[in-house]
PyMOL Python script that loads the backbone (N, CA, C, O; Angstrom):
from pymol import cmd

cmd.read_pdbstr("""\
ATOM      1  N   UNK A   1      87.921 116.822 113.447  1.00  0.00           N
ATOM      2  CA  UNK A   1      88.153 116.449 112.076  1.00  0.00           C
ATOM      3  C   UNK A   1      88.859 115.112 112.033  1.00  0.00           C
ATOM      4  O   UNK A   1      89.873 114.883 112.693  1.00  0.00           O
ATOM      5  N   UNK A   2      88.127 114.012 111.016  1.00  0.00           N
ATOM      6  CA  UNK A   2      89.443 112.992 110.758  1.00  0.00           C
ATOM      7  C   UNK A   2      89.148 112.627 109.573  1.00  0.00           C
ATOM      8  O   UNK A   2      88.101 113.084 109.117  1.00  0.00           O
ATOM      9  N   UNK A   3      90.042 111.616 108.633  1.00  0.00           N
ATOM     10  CA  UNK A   3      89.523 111.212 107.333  1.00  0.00           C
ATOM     11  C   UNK A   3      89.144 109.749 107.691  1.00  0.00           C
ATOM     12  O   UNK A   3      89.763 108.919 108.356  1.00  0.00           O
ATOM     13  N   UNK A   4      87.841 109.670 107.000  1.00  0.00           N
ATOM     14  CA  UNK A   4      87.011 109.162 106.967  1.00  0.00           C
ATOM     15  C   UNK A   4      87.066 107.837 105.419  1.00  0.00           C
ATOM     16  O   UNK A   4      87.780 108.303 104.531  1.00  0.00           O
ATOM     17  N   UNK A   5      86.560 106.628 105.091  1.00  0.00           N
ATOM     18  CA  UNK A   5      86.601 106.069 103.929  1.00  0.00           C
ATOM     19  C   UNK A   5      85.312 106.404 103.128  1.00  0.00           C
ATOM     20  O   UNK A   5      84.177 106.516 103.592  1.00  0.00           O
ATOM     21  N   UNK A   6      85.592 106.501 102.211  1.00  0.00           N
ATOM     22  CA  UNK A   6      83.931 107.288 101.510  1.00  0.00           C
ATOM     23  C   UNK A   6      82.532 107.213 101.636  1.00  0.00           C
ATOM     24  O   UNK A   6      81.591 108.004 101.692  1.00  0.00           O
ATOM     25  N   UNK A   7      82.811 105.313 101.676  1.00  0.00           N
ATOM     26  CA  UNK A   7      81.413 104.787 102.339  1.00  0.00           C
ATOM     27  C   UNK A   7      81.357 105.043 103.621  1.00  0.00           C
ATOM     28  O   UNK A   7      81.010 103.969 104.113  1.00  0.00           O
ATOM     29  N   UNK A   8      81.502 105.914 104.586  1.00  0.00           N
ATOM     30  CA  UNK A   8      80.879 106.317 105.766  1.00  0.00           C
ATOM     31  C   UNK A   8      80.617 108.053 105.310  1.00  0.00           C
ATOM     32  O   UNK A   8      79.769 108.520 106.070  1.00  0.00           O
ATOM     33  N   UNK A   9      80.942 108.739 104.643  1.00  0.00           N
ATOM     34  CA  UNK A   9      80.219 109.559 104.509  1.00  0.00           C
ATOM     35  C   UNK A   9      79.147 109.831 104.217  1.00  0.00           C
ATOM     36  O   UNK A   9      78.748 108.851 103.588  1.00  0.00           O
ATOM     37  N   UNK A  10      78.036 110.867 104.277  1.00  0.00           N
ATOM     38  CA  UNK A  10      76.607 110.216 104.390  1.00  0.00           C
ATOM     39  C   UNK A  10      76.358 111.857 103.559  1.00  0.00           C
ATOM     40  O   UNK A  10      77.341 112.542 103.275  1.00  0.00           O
ATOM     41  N   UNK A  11      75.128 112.261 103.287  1.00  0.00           N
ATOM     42  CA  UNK A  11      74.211 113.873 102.689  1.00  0.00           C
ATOM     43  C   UNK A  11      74.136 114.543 104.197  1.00  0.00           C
ATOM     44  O   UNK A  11      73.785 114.116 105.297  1.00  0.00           O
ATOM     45  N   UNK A  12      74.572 115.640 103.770  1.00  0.00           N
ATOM     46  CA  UNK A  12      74.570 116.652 104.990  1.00  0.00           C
ATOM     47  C   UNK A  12      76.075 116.772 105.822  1.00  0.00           C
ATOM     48  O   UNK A  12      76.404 117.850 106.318  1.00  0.00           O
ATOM     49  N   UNK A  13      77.076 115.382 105.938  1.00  0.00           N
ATOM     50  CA  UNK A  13      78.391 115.347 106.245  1.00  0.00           C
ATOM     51  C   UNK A  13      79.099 117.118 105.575  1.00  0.00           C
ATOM     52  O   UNK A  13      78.806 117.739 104.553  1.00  0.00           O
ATOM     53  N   UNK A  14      80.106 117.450 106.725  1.00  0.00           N
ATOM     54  CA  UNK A  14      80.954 118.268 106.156  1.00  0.00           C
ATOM     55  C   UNK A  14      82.134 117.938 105.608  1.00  0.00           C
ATOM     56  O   UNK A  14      82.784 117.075 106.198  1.00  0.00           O
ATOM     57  N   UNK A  15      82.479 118.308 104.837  1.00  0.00           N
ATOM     58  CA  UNK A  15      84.471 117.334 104.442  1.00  0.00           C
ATOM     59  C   UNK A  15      84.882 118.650 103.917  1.00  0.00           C
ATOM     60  O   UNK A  15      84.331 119.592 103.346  1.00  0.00           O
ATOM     61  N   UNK A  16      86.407 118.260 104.453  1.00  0.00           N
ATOM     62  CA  UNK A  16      87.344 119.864 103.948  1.00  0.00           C
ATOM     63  C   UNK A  16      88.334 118.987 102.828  1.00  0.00           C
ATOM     64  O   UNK A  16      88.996 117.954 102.928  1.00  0.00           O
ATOM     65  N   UNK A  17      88.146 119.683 102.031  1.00  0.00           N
ATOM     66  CA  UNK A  17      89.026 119.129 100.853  1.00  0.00           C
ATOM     67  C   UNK A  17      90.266 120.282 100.912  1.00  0.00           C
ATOM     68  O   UNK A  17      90.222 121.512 100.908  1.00  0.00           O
ATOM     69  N   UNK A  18      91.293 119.407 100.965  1.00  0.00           N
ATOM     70  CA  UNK A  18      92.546 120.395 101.098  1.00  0.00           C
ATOM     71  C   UNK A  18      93.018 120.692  99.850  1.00  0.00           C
ATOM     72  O   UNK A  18      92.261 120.303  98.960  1.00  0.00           O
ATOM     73  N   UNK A  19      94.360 121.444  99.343  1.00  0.00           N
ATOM     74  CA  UNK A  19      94.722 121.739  98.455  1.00  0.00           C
ATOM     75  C   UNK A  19      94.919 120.482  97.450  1.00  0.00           C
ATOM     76  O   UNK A  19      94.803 119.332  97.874  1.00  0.00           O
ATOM     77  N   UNK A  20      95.176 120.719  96.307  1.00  0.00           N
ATOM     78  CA  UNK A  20      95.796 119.461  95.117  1.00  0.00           C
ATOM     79  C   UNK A  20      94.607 118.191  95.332  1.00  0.00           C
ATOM     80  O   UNK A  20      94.643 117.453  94.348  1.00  0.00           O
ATOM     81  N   UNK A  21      93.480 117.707  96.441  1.00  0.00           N
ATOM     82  CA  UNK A  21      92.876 117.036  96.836  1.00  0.00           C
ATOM     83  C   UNK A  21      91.931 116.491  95.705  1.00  0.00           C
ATOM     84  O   UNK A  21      91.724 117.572  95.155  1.00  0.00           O
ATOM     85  N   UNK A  22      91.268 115.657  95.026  1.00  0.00           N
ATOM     86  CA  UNK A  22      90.190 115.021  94.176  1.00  0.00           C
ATOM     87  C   UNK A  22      89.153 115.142  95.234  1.00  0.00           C
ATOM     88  O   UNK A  22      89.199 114.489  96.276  1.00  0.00           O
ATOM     89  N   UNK A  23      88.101 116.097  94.906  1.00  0.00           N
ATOM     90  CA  UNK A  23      86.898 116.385  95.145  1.00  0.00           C
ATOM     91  C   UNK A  23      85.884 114.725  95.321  1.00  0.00           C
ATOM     92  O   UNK A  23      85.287 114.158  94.405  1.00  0.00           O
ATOM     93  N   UNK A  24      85.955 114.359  96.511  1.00  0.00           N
ATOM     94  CA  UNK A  24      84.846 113.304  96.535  1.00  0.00           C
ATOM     95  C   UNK A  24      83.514 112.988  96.496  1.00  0.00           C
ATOM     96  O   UNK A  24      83.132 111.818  96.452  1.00  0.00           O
ATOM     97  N   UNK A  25      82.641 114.097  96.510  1.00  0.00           N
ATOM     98  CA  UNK A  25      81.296 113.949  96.643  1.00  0.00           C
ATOM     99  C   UNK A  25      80.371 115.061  96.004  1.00  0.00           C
ATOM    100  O   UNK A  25      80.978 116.132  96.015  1.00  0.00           O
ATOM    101  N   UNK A  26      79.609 115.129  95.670  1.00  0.00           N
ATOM    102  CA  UNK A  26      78.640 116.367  94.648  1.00  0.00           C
ATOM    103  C   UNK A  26      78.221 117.140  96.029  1.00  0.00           C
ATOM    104  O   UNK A  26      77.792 116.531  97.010  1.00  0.00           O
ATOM    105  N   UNK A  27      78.404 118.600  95.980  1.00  0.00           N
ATOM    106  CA  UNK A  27      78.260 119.061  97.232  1.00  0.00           C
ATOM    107  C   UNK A  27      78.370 120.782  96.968  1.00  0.00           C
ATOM    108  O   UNK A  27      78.686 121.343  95.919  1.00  0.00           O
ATOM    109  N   UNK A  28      78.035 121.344  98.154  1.00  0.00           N
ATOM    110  CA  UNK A  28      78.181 123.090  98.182  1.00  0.00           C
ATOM    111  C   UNK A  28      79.340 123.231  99.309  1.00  0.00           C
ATOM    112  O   UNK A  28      79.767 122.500 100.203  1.00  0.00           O
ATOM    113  N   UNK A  29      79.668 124.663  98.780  1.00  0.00           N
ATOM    114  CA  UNK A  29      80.713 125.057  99.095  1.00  0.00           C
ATOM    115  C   UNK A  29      80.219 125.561 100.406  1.00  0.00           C
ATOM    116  O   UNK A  29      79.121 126.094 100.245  1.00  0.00           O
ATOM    117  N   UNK A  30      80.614 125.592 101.624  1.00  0.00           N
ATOM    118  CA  UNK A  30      80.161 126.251 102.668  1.00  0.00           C
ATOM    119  C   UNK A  30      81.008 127.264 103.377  1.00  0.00           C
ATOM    120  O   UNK A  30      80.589 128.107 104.170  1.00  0.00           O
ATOM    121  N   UNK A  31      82.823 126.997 102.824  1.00  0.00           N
ATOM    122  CA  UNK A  31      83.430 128.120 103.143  1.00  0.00           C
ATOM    123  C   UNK A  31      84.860 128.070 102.801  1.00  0.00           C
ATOM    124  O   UNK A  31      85.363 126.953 102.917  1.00  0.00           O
ATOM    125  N   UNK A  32      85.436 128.777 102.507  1.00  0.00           N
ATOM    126  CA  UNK A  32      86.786 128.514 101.604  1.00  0.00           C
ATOM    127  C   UNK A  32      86.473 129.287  99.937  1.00  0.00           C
ATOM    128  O   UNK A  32      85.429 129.656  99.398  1.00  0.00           O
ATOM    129  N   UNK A  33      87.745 129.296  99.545  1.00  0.00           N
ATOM    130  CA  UNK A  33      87.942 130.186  97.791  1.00  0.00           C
ATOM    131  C   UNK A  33      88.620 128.861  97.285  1.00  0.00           C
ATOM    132  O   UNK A  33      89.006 127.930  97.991  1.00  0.00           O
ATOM    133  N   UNK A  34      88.679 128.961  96.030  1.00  0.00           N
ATOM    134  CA  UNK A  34      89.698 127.632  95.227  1.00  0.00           C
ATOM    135  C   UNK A  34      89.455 127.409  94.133  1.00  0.00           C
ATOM    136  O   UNK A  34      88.341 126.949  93.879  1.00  0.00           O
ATOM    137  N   UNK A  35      90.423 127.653  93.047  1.00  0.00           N
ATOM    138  CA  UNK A  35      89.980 126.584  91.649  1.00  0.00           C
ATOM    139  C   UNK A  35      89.630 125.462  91.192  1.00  0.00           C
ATOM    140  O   UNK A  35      90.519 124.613  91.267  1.00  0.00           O
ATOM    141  N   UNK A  36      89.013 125.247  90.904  1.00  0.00           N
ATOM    142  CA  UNK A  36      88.758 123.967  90.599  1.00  0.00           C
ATOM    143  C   UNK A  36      88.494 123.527  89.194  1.00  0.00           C
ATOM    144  O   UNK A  36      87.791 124.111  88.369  1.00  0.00           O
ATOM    145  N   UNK A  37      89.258 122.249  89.020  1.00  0.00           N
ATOM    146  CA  UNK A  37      89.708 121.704  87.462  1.00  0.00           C
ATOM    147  C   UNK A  37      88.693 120.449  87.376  1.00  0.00           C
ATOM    148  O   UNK A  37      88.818 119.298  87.795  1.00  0.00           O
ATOM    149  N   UNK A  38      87.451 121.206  86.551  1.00  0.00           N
ATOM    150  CA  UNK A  38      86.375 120.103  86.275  1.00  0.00           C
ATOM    151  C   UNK A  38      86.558 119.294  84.956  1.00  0.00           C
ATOM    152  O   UNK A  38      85.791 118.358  84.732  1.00  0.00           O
ATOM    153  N   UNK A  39      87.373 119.563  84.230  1.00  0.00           N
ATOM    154  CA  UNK A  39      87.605 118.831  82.697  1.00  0.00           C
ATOM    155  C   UNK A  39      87.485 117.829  82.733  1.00  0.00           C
ATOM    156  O   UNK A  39      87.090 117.470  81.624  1.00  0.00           O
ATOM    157  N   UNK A  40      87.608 116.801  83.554  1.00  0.00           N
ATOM    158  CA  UNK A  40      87.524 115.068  83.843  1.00  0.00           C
ATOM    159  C   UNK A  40      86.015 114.863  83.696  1.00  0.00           C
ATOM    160  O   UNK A  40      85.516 114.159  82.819  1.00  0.00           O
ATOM    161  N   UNK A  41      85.327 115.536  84.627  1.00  0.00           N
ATOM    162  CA  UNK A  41      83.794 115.527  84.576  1.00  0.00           C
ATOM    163  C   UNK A  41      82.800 116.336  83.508  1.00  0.00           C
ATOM    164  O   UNK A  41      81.759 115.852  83.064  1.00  0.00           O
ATOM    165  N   UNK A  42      83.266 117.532  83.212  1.00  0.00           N
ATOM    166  CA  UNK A  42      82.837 118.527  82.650  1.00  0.00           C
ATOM    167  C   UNK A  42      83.495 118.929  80.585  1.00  0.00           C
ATOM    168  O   UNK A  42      82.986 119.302  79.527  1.00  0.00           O
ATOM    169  N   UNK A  43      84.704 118.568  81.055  1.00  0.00           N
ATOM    170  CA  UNK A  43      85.302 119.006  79.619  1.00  0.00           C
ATOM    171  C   UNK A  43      85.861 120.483  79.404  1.00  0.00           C
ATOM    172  O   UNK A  43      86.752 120.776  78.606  1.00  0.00           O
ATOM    173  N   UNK A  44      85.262 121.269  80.157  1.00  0.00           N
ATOM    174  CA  UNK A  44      86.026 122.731  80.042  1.00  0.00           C
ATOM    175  C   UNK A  44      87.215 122.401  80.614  1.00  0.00           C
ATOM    176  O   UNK A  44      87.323 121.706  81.624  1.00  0.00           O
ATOM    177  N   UNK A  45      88.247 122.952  79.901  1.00  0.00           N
ATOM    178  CA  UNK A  45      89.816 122.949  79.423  1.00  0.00           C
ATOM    179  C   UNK A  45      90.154 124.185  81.088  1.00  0.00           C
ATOM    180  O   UNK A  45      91.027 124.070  81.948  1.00  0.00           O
ATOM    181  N   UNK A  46      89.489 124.824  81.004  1.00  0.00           N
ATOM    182  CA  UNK A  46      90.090 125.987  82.365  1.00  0.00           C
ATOM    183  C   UNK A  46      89.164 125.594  83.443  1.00  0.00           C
ATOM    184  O   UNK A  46      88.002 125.188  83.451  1.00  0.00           O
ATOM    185  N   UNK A  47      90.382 125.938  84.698  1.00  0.00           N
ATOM    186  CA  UNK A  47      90.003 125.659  86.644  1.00  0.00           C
ATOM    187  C   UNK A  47      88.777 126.766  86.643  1.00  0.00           C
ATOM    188  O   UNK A  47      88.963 127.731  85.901  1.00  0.00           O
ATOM    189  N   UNK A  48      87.327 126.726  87.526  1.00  0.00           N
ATOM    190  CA  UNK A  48      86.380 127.297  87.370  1.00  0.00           C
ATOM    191  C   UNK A  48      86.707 127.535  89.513  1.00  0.00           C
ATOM    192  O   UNK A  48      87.046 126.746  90.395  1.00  0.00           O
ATOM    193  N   UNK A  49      86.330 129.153  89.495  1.00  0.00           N
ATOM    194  CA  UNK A  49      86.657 129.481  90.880  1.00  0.00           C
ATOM    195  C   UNK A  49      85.280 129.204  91.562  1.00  0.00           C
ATOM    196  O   UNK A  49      84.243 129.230  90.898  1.00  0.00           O
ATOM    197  N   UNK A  50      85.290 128.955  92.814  1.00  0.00           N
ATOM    198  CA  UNK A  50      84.338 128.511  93.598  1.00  0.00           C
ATOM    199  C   UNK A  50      84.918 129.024  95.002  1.00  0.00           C
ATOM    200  O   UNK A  50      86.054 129.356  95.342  1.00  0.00           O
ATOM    201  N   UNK A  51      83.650 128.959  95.710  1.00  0.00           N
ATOM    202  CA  UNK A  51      83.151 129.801  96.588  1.00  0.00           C
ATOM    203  C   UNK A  51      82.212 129.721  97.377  1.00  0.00           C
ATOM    204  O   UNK A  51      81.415 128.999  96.779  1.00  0.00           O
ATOM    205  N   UNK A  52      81.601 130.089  98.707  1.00  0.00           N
ATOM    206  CA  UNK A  52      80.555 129.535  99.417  1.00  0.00           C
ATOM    207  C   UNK A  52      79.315 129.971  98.473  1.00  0.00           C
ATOM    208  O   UNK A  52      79.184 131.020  97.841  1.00  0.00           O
ATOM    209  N   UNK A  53      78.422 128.830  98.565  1.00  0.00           N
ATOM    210  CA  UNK A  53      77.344 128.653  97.605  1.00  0.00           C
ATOM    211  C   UNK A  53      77.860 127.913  96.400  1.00  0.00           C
ATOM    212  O   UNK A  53      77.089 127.342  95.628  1.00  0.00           O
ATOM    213  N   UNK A  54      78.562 127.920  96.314  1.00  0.00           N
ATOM    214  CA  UNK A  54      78.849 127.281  94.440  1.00  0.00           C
ATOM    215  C   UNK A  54      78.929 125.614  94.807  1.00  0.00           C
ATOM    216  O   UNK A  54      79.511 125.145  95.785  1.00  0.00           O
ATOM    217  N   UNK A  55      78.241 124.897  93.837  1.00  0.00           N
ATOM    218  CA  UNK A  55      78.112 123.562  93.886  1.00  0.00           C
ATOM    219  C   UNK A  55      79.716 123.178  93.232  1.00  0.00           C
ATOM    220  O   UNK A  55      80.257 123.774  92.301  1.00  0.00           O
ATOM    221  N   UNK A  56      80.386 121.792  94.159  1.00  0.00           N
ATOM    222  CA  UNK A  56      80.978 120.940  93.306  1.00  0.00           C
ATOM    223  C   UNK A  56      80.722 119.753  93.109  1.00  0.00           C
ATOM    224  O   UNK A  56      79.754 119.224  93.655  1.00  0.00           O
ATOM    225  N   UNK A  57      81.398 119.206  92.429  1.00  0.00           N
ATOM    226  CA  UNK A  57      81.042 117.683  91.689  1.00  0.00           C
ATOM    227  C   UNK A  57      82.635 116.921  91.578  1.00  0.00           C
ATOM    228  O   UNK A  57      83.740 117.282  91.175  1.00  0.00           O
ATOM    229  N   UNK A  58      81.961 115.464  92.278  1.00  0.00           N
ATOM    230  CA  UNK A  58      82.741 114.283  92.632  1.00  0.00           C
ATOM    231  C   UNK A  58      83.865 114.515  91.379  1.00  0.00           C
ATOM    232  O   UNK A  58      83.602 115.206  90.395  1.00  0.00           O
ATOM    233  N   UNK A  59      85.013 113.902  91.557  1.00  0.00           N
ATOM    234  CA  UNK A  59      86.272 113.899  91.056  1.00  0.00           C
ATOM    235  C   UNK A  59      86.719 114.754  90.279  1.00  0.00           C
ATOM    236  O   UNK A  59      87.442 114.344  89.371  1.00  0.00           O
ATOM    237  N   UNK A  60      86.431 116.255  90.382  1.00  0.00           N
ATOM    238  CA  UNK A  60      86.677 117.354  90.194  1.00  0.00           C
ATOM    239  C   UNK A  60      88.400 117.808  90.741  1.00  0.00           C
ATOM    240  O   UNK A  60      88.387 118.227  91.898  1.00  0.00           O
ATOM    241  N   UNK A  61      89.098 117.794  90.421  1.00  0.00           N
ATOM    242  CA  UNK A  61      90.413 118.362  90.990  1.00  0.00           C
ATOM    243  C   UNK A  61      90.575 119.765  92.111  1.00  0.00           C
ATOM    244  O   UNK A  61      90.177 120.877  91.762  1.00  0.00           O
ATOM    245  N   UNK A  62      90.972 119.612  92.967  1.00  0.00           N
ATOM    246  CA  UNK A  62      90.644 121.075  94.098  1.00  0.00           C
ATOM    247  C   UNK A  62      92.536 121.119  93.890  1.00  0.00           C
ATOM    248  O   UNK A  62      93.463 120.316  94.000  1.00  0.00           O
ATOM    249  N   UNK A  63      92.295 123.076  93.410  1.00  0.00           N
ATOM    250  CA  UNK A  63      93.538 124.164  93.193  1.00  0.00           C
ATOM    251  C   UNK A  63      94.014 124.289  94.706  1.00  0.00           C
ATOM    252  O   UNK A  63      93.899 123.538  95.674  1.00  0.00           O
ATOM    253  N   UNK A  64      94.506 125.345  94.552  1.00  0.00           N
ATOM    254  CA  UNK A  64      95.542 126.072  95.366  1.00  0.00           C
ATOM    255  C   UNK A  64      94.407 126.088  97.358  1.00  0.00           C
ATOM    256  O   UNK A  64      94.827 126.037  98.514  1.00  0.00           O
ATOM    257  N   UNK A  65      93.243 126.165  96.891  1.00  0.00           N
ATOM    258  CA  UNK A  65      92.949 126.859  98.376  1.00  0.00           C
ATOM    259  C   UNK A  65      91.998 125.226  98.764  1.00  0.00           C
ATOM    260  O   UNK A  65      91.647 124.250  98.100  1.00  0.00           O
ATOM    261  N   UNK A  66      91.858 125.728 100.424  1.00  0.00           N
ATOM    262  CA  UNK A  66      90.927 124.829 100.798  1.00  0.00           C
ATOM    263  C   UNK A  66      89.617 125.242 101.008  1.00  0.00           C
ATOM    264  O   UNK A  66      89.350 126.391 101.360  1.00  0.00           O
ATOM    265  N   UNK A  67      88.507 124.095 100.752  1.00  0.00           N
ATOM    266  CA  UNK A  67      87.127 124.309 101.093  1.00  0.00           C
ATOM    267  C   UNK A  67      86.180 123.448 101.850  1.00  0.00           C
ATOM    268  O   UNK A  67      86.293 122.244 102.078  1.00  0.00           O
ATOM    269  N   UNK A  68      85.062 124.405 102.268  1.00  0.00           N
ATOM    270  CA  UNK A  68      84.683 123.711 103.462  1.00  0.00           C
ATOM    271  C   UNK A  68      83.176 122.680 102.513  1.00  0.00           C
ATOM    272  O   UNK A  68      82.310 123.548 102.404  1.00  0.00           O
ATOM    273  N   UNK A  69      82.779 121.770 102.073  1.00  0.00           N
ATOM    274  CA  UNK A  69      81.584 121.118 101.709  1.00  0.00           C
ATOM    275  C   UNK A  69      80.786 120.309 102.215  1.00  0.00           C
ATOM    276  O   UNK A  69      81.098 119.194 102.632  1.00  0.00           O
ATOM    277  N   UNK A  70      79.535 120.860 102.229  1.00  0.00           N
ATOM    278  CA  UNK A  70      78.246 120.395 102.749  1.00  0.00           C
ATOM    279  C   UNK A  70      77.644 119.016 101.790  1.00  0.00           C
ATOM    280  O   UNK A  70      76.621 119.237 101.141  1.00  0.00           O
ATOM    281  N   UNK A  71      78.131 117.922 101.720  1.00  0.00           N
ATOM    282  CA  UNK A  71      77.244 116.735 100.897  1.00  0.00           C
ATOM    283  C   UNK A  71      75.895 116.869 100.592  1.00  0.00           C
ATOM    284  O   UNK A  71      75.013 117.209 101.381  1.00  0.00           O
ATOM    285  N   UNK A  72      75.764 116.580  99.382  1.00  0.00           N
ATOM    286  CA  UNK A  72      74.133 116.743  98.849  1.00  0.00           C
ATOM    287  C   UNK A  72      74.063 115.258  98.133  1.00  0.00           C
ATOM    288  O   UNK A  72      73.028 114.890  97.575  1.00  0.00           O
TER     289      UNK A  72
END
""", "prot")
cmd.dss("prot")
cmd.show_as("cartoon", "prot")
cmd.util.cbc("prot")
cmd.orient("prot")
């Protein structure tokens, strides 16, 4: 694992977004639980839980847990 600057991440890259972290890239969840506060992007007022399989989206706020994401 290391952090990486955005422009070297590529589709198919894994990235672990840790707790309190801004979600960088539109992507699936591949492993990890966590809320996530889409209102910036989305407009719903409440954190939406996610989970392996559940898509997220770039500058999305990541809650309490960490997750594992597959870039799309």
């Amino acid at each position: 694992e290391r952090d990486l600057p955005i422009e070297e991440v590529r589709v198919g890259d894994l990235v672990r977004i840790r707790p309190g972290e801004r979600i960088p890239v539109d992507g699936e969840v591949q492993s990890g639980e966590s809320d996530v506060d889409e209102s910036l992007v989305t407009g719903e007022p409440l954190p939406v839980q996610k989970g392996q399989g559940d898509k997220t989206l770039s500058g999305s706020l990541n809650g309490r847990g960490t997750l594992l994401v597959r870039v799309t």
